[in-house]
N, C-alpha and C positions, 0 to 999 in steps of 0.2 A: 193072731193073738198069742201074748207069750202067758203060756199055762204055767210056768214056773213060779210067777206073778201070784196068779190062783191059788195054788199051792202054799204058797208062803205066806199068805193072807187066810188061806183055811188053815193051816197048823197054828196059825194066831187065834182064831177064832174058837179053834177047840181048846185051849190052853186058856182062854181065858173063860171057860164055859164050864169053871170050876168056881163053885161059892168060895171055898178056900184060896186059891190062889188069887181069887178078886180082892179077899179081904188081906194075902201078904201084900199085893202089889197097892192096894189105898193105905196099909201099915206104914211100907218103903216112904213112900211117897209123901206121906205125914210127917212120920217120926224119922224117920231112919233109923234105927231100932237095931243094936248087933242081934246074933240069928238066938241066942242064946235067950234076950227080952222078948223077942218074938214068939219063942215058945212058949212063954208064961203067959203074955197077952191074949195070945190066939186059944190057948188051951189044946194046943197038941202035940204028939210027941216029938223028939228030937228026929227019929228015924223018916216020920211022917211029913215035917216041914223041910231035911234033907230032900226027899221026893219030890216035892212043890220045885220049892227053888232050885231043883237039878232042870228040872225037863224048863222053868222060867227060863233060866241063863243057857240052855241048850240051843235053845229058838231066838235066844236073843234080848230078849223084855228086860234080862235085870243082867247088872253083872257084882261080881264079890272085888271087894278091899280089905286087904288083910292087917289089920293092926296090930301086933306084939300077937296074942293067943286069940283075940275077938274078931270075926267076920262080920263086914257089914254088905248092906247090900244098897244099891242105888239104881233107878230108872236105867235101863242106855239106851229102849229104845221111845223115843218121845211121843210118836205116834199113840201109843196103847195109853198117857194120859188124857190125850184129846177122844178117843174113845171114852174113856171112864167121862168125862165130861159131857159129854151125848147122853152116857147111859146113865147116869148118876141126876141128870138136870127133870 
C-alpha cells in the first residue's frame, strides 16, 4: 500500500474539516470573488482569509490569478468539488 496516498488524502481531509474554508472553497466555486469581496462576504478579516487560502493553495485545492492589484482564486483541484457534492446532497 502506498501510504503517501493516505497522507495526502488526510491533509485534504483536515483542510477541509474547517467550516470556513468549506464556505471560501463553495464562495470560489460560486462567484469567483477577488480575495478582497471575499472578505466582505465571508465577514472576516484580511489576515484571517490570507490563512485559509494560504494552507488551500499549499495542499493544492485552489490556486491565485493575479489581475493588475486584485487576486482571484479558482478550484485546481476538481476532486474536492465532487466531495462538496457528496457532502453538500
Amino acid at each position: 500500500m502506498r501510504t503517501d496516498k493516505f497522507e495526502e488524502n488526510a491533509l485534504l481531509f483536515k483542510a477541509l474539516a474547517h467550516p470556513t474554508r468549506l464556505q471560501i472553497i463553495t464562495l470560489i466555486r460560486e462567484k469567483r470573488p477577488c480575495v478582497k469581496n471575499m472578505e466582505g462576504i465571508l465577514g472576516i478579516s484580511q489576515p484571517n482569509l490570507s490563512q485559509h487560502l494560504s494552507l488551500l493553495r499549499n495542499i493544492g485545492v485552489v490556486e491565485a490569478k493575479r489581475e493588475g492589484n486584485q487576486v482571484w482564486y479558482q478550484i485546481k483541484n476538481k476532486q474536492v468539488l465532487k466531495l462538496l457534492d457528496v457532502l453538500f446532497q
